[in-house]
C-alpha positions as CSV (number, residue, x, y, z in Angstrom):
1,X,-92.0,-216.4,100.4
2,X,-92.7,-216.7,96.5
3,X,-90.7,-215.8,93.7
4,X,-93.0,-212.8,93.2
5,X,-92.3,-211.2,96.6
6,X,-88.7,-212.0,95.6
7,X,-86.1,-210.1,93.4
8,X,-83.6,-211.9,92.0
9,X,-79.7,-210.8,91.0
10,X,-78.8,-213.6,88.2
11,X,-75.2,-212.7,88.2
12,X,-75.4,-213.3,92.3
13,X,-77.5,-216.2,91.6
14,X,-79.6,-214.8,94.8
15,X,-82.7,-214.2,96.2
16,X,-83.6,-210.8,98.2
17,X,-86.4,-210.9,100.0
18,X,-88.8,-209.7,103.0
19,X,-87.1,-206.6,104.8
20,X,-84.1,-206.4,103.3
21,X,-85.5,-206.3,100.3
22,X,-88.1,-203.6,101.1
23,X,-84.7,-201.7,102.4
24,X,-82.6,-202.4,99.1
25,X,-85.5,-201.1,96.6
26,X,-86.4,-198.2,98.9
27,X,-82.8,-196.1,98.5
28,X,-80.4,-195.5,95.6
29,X,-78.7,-193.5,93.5
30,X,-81.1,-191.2,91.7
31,X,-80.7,-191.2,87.9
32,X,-84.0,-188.7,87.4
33,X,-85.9,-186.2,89.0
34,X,-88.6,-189.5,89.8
35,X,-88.9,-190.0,93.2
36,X,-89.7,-193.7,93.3
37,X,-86.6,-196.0,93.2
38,X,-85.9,-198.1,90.1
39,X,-84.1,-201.5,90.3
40,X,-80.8,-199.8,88.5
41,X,-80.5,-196.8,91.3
42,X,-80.9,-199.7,93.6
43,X,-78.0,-201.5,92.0
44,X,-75.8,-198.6,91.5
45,X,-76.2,-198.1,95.2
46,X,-75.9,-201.6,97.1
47,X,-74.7,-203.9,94.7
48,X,-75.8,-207.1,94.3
49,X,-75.5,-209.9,97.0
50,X,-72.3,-211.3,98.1
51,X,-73.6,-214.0,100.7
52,X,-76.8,-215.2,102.4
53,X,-78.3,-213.7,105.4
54,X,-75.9,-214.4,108.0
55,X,-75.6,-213.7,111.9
56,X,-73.1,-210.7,112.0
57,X,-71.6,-209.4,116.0
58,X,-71.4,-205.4,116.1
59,X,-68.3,-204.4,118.3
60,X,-70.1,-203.7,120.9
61,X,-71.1,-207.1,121.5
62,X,-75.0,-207.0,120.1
63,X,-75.7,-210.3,117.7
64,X,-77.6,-209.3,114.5
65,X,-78.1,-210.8,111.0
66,X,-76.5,-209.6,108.4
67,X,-76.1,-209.7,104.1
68,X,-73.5,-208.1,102.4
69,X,-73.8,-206.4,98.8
70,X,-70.8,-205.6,96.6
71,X,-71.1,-201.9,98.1
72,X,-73.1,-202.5,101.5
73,X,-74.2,-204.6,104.3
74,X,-77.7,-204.8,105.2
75,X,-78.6,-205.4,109.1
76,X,-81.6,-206.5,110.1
77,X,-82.3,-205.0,113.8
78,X,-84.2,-205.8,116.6
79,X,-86.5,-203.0,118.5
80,X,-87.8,-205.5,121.2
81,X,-86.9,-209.3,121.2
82,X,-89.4,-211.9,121.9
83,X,-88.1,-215.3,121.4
84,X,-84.5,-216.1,120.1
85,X,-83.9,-219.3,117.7
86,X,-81.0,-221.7,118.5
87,X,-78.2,-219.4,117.7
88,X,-79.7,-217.0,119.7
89,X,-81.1,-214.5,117.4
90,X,-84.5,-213.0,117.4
91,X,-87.6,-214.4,115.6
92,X,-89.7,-211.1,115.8
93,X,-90.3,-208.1,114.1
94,X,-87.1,-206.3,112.6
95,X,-85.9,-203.3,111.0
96,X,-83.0,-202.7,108.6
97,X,-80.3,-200.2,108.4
98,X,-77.2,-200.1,106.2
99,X,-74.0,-200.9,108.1
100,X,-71.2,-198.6,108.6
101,X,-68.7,-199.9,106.3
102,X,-66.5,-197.2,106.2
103,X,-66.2,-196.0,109.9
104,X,-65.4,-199.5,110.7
105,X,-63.0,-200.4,107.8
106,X,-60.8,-197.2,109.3
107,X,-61.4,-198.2,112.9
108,X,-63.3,-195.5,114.1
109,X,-65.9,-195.4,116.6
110,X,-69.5,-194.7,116.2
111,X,-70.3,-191.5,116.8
112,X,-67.1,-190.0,117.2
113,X,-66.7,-188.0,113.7
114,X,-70.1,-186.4,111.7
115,X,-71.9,-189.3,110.1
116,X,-70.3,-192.4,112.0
């Protein structure tokens, strides 16, 4: 991927890109009545980046790849695996979804209160 397709956070020092970048710039915190996204709702939503993509296990066991942002963590999901890589992730197609931070910071289960 080049630079252009990339977005970077210079106080991070680090490079968003592919899907979870498409994920990032599509939601935030609107500022104005404009319906597109700008880079500071972004921002004031997610944060910048706090590590590199990294795998990630949910608690109920499913393997995943992961980035956390100073106010999220960015999954990248599987809807049908094809091949898996050496640590066993999938090399196909994904889709990303913000983590539940909160629900699992206070130990509750998914789906057992409105909006976890």
């Amino acid at each position: 991927m080049t630079r252009s397709h990339a977005r970077t956070a210079r106080r991070a020092r680090a490079w968003v890109c592919g899907e979870l970048l498409g994920y990032w710039r599509g939601r935030g915190t609107q500022f104005d009545n404009d319906l597109a996204t700008s880079f500071a709702e972004s921002l004031a939503l997610h944060g910048y980046p706090l590590t590199e993509e990294q795998p990630f296990r949910l608690p109920d066991g499913s393997l995943l790849v992961a980035r956390w942002f100073e106010r999220a963590r960015l999954e990248r999901h599987e809807p049908e695996c094809g091949p898996r890589d050496a640590n066993g992730l999938c090399t196909g197609p994904y889709y990303v979804q913000g983590g539940l931070l909160g629900c699992r910071a206070a130990g509750l289960v998914p789906g057992s209160v409105p909006g976890c």
